[in-house]
N, C-alpha and C positions, 0 to 999 in steps of 0.2 A: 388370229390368223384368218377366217373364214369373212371375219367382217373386211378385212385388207384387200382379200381376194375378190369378194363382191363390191368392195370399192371401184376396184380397175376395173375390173368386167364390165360394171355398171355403166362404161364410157364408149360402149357399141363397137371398138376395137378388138382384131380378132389377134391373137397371140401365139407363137410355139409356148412349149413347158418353159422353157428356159427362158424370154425374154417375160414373161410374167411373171416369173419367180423373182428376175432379180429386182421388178419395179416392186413388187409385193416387198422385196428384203431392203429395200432403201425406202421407203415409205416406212417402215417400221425401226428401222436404224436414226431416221427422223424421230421419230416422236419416242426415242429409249425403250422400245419394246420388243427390244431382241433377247429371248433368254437360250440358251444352250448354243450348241455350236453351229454353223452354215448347215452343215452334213443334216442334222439331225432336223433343223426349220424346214430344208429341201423336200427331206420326207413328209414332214406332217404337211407342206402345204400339198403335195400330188397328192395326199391321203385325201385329204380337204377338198380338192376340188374335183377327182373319181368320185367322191358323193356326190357335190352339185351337178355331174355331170348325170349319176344314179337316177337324181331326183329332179331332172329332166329341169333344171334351171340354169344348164348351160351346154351349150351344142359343140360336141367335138367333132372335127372335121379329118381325119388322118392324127397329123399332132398339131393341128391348131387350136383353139376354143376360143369361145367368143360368149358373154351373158349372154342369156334369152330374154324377153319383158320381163318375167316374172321373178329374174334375179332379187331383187332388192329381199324379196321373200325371207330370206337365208339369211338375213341382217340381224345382228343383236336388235332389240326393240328398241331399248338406249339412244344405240348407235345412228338409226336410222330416225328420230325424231331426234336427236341433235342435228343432222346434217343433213 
């Protein structure tokens, strides 16, 4: 989930909760890596990015957010030297 979410951030676009949740939920309905219900994804990603948001690697604006440079940071290591 975290790596999905610094995926899209990563693209300098700024977002509501909701239109980045659902590009986050169909990015990962792509690639089979939906487990549990909508309801419960929804939660863990606002959990997920109230951290990046914690850990000063993404700038909330009222209910927008947007990555900062130093997004990519928060990337599985894997993740981020494959791509």
């Amino acid at each position: 989930m975290t790596d999905e979410l610094v995926s899209v951030l990563s693209k300098q676009q700024t977002f509501g909760f909701n239109e980045l949740f659902e590009v986050v939920y169909e990015n990962l309905k792509a690639r089979n890596a939906v487990s549990g219900g909508e309801e419960m994804l929804r939660l863990r990603a606002y959990e997920k990015l109230q951290n990046l948001v914690a850990r000063g690697l993404v700038e909330k604006n009222g209910k927008v957010y947007r990555g900062l440079e130093k997004i990519g940071e928060a990337a599985n290591p894997d993740v981020a030297k494959a791509g």
